[in-house]
C-alpha positions as CSV (number, residue, x, y, z in Angstrom):
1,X,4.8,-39.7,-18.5
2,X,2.3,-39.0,-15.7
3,X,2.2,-36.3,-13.7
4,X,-0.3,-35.2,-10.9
5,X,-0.9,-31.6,-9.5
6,X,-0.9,-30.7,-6.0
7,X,-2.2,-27.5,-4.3
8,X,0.3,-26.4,-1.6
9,X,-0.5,-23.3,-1.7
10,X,-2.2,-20.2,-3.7
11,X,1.1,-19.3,-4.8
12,X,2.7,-23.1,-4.4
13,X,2.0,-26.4,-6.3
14,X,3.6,-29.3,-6.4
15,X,4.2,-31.4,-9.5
16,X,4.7,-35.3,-9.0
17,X,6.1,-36.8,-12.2
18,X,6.8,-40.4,-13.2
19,X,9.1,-40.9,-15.9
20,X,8.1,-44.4,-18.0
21,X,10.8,-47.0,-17.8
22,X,11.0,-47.2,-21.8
23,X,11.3,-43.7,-21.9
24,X,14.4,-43.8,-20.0
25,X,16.0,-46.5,-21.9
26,X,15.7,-44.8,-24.7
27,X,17.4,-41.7,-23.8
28,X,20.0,-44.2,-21.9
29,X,20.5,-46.0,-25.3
30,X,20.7,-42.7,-27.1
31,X,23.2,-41.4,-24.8
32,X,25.6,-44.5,-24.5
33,X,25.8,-45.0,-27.9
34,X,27.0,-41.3,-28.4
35,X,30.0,-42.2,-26.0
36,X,30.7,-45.4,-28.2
37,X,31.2,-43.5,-31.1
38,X,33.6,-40.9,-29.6
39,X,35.1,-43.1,-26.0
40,X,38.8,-44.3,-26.5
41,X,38.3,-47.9,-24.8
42,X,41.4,-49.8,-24.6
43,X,41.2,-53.3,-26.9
44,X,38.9,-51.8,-29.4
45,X,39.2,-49.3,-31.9
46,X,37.8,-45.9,-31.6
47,X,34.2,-45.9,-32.0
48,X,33.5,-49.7,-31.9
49,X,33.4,-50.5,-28.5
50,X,30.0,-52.1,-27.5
51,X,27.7,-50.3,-25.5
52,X,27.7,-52.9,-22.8
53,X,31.4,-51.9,-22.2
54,X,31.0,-48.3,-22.8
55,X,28.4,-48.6,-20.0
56,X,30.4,-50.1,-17.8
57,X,33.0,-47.3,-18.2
58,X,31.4,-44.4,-18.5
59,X,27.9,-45.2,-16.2
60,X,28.0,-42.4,-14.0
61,X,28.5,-40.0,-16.9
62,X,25.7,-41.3,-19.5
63,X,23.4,-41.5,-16.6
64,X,24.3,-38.0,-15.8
65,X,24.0,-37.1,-19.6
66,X,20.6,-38.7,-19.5
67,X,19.0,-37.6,-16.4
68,X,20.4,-33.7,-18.0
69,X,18.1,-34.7,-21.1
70,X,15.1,-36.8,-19.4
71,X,13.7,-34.1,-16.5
72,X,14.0,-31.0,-18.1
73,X,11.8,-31.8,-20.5
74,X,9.6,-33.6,-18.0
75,X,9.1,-30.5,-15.6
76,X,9.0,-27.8,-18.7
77,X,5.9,-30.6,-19.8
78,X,4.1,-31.2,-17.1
79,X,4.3,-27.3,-16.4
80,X,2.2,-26.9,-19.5
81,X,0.3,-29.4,-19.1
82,X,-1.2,-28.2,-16.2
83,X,-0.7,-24.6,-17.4
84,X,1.0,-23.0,-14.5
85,X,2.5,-19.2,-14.4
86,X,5.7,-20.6,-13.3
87,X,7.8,-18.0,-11.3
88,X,11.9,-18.5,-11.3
89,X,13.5,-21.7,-11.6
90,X,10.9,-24.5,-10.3
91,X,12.6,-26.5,-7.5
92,X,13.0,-30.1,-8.8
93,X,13.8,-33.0,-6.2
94,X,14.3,-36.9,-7.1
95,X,11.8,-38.8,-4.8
96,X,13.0,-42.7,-5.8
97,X,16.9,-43.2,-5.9
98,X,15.7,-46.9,-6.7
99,X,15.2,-45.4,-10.3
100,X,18.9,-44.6,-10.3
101,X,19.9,-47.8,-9.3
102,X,17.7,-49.8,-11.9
103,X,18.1,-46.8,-14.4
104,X,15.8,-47.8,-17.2
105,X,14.4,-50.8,-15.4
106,X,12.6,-48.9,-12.7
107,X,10.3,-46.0,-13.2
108,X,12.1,-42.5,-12.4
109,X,9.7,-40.6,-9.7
110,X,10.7,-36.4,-9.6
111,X,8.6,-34.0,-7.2
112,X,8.6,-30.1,-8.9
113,X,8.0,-27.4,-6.6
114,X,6.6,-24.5,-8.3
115,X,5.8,-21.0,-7.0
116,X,2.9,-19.2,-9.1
117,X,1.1,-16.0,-9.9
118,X,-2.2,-16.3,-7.6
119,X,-5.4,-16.1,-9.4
120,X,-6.5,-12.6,-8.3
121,X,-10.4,-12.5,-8.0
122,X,-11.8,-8.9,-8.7
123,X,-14.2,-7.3,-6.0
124,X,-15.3,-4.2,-5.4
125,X,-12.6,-1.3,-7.4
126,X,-15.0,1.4,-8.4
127,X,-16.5,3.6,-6.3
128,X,-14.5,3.6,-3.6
129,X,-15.1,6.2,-1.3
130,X,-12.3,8.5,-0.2
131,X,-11.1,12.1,0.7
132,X,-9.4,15.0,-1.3
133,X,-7.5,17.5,0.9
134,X,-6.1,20.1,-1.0
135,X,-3.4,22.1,1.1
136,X,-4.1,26.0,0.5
137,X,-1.9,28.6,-0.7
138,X,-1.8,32.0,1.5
139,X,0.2,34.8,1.1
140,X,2.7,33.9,3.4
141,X,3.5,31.1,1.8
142,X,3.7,33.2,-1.3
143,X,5.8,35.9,0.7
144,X,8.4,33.3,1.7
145,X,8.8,31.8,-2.2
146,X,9.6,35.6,-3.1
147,X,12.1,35.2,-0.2
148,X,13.6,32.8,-0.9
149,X,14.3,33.7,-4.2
150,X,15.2,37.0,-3.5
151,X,18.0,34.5,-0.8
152,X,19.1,32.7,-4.1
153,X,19.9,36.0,-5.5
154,X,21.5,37.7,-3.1
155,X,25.6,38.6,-3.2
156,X,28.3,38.3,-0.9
157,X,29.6,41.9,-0.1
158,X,32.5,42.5,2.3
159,X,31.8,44.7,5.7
160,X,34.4,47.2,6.1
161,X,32.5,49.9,8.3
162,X,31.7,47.6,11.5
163,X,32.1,44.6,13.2
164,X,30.6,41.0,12.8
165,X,26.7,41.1,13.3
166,X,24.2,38.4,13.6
167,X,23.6,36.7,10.1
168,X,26.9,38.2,8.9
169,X,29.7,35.5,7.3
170,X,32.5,35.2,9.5
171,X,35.4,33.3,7.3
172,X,38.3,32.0,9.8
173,X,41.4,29.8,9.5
174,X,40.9,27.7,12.9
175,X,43.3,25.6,14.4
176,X,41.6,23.1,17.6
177,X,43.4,21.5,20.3
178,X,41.6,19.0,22.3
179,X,41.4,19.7,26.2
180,X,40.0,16.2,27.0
181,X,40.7,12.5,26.9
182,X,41.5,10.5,25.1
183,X,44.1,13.0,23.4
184,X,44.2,13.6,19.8
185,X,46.1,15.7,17.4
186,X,45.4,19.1,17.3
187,X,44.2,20.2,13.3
188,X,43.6,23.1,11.2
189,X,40.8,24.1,9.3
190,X,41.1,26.8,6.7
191,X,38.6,29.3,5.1
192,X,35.5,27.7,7.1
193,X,32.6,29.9,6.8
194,X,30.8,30.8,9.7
195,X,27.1,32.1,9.5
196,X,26.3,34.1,13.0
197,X,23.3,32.9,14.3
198,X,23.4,30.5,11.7
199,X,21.5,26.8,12.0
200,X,23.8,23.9,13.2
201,X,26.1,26.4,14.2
202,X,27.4,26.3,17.7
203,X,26.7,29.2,20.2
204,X,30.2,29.5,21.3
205,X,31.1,30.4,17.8
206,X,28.3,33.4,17.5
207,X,29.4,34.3,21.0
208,X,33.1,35.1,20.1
209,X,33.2,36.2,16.5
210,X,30.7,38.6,17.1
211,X,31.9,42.1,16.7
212,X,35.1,40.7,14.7
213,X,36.8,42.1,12.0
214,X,38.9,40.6,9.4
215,X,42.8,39.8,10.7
216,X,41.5,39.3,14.1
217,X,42.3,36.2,16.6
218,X,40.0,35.1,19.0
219,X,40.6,32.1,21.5
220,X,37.7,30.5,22.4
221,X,36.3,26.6,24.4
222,X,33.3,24.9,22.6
223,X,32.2,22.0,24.3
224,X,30.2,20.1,22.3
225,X,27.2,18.4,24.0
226,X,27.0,14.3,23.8
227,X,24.4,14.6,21.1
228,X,26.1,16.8,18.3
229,X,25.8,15.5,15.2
230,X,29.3,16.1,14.7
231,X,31.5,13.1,14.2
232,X,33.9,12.7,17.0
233,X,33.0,15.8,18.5
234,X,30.6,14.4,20.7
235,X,31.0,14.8,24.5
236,X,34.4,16.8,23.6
237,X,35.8,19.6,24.6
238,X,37.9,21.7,22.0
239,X,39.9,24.9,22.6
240,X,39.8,26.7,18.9
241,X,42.1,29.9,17.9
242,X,40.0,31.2,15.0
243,X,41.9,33.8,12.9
244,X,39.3,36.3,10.7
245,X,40.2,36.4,7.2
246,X,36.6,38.2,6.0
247,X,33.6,39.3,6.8
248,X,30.8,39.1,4.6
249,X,26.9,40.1,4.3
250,X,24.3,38.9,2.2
251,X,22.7,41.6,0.0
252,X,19.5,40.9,-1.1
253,X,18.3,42.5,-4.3
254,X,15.3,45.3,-4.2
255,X,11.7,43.5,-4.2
256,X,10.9,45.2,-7.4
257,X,9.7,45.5,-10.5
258,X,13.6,45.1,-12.1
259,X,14.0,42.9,-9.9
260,X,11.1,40.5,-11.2
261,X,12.1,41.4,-14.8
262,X,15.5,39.5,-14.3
263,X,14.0,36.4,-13.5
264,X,11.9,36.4,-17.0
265,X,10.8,38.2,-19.1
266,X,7.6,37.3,-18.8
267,X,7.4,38.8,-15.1
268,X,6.7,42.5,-16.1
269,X,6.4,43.1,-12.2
270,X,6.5,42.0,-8.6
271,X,2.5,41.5,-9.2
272,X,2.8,39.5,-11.9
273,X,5.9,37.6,-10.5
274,X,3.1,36.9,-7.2
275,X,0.8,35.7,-9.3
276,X,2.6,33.1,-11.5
277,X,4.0,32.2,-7.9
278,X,0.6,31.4,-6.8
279,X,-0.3,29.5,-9.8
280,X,2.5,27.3,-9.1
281,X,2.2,26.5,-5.8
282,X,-1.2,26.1,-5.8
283,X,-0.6,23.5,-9.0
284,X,1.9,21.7,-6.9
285,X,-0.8,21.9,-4.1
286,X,-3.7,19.6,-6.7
287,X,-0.8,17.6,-7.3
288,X,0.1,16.9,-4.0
289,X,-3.7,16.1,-3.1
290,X,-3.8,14.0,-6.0
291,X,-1.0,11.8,-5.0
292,X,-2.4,11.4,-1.4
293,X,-6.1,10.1,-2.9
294,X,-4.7,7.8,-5.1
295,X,-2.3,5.9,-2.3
296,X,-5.7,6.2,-0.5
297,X,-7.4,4.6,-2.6
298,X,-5.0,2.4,-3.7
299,X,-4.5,1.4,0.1
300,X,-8.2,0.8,0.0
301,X,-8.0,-1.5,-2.7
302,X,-5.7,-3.4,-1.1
303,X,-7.6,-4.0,2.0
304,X,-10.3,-5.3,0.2
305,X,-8.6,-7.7,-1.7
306,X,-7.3,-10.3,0.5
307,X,-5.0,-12.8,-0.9
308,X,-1.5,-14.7,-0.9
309,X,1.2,-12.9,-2.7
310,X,4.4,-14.8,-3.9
311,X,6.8,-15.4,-1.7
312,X,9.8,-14.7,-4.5
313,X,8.4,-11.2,-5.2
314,X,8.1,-10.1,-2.3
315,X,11.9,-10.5,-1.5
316,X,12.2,-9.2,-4.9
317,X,10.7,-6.0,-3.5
318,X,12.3,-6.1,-0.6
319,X,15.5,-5.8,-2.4
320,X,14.8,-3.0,-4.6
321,X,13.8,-0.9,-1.8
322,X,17.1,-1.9,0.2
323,X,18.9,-1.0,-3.6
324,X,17.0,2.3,-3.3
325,X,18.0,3.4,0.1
326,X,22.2,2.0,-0.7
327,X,21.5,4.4,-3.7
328,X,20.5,7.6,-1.9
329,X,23.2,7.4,0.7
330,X,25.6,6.5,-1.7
331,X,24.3,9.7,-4.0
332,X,24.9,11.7,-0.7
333,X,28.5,10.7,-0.1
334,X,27.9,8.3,2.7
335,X,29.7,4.6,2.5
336,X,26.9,2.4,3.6
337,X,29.4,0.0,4.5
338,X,30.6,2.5,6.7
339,X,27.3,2.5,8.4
340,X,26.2,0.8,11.6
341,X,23.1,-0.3,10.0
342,X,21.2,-4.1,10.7
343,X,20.7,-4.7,7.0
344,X,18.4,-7.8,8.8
345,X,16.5,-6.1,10.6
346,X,15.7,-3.5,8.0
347,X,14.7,-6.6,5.5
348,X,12.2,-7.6,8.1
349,X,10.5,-4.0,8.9
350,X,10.3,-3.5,4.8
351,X,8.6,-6.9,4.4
352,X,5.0,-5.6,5.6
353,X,5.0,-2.6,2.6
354,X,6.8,-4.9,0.2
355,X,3.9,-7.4,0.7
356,X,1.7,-4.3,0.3
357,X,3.6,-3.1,-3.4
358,X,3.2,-6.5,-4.7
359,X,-0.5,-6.7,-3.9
360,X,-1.2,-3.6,-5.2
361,X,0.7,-3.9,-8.4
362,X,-1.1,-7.2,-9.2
363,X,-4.3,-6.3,-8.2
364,X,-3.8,-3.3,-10.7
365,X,-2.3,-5.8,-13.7
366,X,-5.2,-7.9,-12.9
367,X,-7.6,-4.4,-13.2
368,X,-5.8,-3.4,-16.4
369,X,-6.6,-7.1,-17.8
370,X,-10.4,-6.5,-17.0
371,X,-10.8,-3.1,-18.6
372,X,-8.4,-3.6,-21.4
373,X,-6.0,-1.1,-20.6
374,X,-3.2,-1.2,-23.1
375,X,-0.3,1.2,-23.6
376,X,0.9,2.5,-27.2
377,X,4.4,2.9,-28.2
378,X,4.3,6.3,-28.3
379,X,3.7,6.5,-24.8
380,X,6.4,4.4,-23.8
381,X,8.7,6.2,-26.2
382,X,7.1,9.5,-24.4
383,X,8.4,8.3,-21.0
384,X,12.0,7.0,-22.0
385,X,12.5,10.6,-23.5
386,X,11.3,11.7,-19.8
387,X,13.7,9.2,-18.3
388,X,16.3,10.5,-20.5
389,X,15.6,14.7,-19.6
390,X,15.6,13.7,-15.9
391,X,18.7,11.4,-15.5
392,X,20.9,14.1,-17.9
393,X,21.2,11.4,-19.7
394,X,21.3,10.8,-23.8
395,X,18.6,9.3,-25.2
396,X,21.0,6.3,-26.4
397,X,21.8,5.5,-23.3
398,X,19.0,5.1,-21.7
399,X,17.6,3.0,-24.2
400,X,20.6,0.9,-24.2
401,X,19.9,0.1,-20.4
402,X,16.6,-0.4,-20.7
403,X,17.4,-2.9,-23.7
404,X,19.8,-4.5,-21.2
405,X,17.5,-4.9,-18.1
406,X,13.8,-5.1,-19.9
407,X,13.1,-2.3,-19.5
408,X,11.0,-1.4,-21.9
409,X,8.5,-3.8,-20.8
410,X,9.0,-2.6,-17.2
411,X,8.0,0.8,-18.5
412,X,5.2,-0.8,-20.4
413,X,3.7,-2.4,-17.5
414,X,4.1,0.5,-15.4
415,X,1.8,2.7,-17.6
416,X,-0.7,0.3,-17.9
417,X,-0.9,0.1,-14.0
418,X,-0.7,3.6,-13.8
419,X,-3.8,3.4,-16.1
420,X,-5.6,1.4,-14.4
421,X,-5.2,3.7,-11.2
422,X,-6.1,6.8,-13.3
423,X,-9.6,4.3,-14.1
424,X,-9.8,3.7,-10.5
425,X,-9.5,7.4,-9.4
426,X,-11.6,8.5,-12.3
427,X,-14.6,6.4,-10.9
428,X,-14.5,7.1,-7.2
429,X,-16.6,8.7,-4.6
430,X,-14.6,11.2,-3.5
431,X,-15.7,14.2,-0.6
432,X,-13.7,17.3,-0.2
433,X,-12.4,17.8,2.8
434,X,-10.5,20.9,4.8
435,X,-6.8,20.3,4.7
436,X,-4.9,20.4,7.9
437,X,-1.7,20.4,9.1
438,X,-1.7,17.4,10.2
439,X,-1.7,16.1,6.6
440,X,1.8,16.8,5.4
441,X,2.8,14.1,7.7
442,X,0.5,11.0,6.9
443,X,2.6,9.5,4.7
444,X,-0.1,8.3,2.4
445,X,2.0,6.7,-0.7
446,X,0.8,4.9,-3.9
447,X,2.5,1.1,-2.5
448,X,2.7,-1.1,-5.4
449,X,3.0,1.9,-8.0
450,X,5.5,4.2,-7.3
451,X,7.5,2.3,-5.0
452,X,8.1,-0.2,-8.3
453,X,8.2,2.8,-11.0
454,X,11.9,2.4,-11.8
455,X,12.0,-1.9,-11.5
């Protein structure tokens, strides 16, 4: 067999192979004379018909048969012969149909397209220069965490004494007629819960159940401007009879030192409830900080290594971040088939950061590689029982899904190029900066590591 390379491409070579004539005729004569055992030909008995006649008969199958034996193990040859990183299923084409027609007399020419891992040449990926910005942790910030817990706390007690006031619960049974075209049929709505003053809640409703108290009616028009994020409410105009039921306010516990003590019992007082507080926040602050060098530098990395990335992985990518997005809306209740959404048009405007993920996450394989980063089973072991405490999940069945997709060596690979980022961080040039505002909205993200964490 001969076979010459061809470089298409980085990530694309080409394979020409030329299958010997006596090669052929031997899997041909290996092949018919399997049919002539086992072929029912009339005017011989089964199993002695010669192989001229069985050939004859049967010629499009034993060729068939043949060709099913011959290239396979032509391609899967000559692809370790020239000791290509194949990538999927190589495209094989037959470039002489002559060889068909003169099977066995007539070499058999095949052209193998192959797509391959690029050969990633290391520059520059320590000391990289870059910025920490840390966001601080004041007292308001502090304040509102203690508010928001004492919110979490709070119970729903009836107002008997007064009317509806602003940030009360109005709960009414409504019933809605439509006042505009196209008409619809009027509905009812029972036991909605109406916060005065509320967010998303509309004016009208404040207006008129203000002052109420329970087994009142009110009559009342809401129309509801063009862009309300309610669903067919848009542009409409509703007339609503809204019958009280109850009236609730939220009672917030005492800021005090019970208080604190019901939370845990290691919070002995509001102080020491503040200061764990802080410690928290400002924890989640580093971490934050941490996460935005890291897609920094990792961004960085990228920029400096130009070079082709395969085409297959990059729709591979793609897809997974399309799966991720069906997954959240789905996780929210919302059909996505339901959806006006141009999946098209979304592929192309995730193909620049899919490019990005792949590039990254082979550049950091390749880094890994270099250093001899390797990762032990007990870490991987470490993170399946994280995967496990996260997902609510037994520790069976995770490890019975991971056995099912690969995932074990997904996870594997993961760590080591999370490694290999912890070596790049570890050796950078990095300069404090003040954190701004600003910052909460960059968007810097680790492309190539935790986009392709769970794949």
């Amino acid at each position: 067999m001969n076979t010459e390379l061809v470089d298409v491409s980085p990530t694309r070579k080409e394979i020409k192979i030329e299958i010997e004539p006596a090669t052929i005729r031997a899997a041909y004569d290996r092949v018919s004379d399997q049919y002539a055992k086992q072929a029912k030909v009339p005017g011989f008995r089964p199993g002695h018909a010669p192989r001229a006649v069985v050939r004859t008969r049967f010629k499009n199958e034993i060729r068939a048969q043949a060709l099913q034996e011959l290239v396979p193990d032509a391609v899967n040859e000559a692809i370790t012969k020239h000791e290509l990183k194949a990538l999927g299923e190589p495209d094989v084409q037959l470039a002489n149909p002559a060889g068909l027609d003169k099977f066995g007399d007539e070499p058999l020419a095949v052209n193998v397209s192959v797509e391959v891992l690029p050969e990633v040449e290391l520059q520059t990926y320590k000391g990289l220069a870059a910025t920490r910005k840390t966001r601080p942790v004041t007292d308001d910030d502090v304040a509102k965490m203690i508010e928001a817990l004492r919110e979490s706390a709070g119970a729903m007690q009836p107002v008997e004494d007064r009317g509806a006031t602003l940030g009360d619960t109005v709960t009414v049974n409504v019933a809605g007629k439509f006042l505009d075209d196209p008409p619809e049929e009027d509905f009812n709505a029972e036991d909605i819960e109406v916060v005065l003053g509320g967010p998303g809640v509309q004016p009208e409703f404040t207006e008129n159940l203000t002052g109420v108290k329970p087994d009142d009616e009110k009559t009342f028009t809401v129309a509801y401007p063009e862009d309300s994020p309610s669903k067919g409410l848009a542009g409409r105009k509703l007339e609503y009879t809204a019958n009280v039921s109850a009236v609730r306010v939220k009672e917030l516990p005492e800021l005090d030192d019970e208080w604190a003590r019901s939370l845990d019992e290691n919070f002995d007082s509001v102080a020491t409830l503040r200061e764990k507080i802080r410690e928290n926040m400002e924890l989640q602050a580093r971490q934050e900080s941490d996460h935005h060098l890291r897609g920094d530098l990792l961004q960085k990395l990228v920029a400096g290594h130009p070079f082709e990335v395969p085409q297959s992985m990059i729709e591979h990518q793609i897809n997974y971040r399309l799966e991720s997005v069906v997954r959240d809306m789905m996780s929210r209740g919302v059909d996505p088939r339901q959806q006006n959404v141009d999946w098209e048009s979304a592929r192309a405007s995730l193909t620049p950061q899919a490019e990005q993920d792949v590039r990254g996450s082979l550049l950091l394989d390749r880094i890994a590689e270099e250093e001899k980063i390797a990762v032990s089973s007990e870490e991987i072991e470490a993170d399946i029982l994280a995967i496990a405490r996260d997902s609510q999940q037994s520790l069976e069945q995770v490890r019975s899904v991971l056995t099912k997709d690969g995932g074990e060596r997904s996870i594997a690979n993961r760590l080591r190029n999370r490694k290999a980022l912890d070596l790049i961080a570890a050796n950078a040039q990095v300069t404090d900066e003040e954190w701004r505002a600003e910052n909460d909205s960059e968007g810097n993200q680790e492309s190539g590591v935790s986009s392709q964490e769970s794949e």
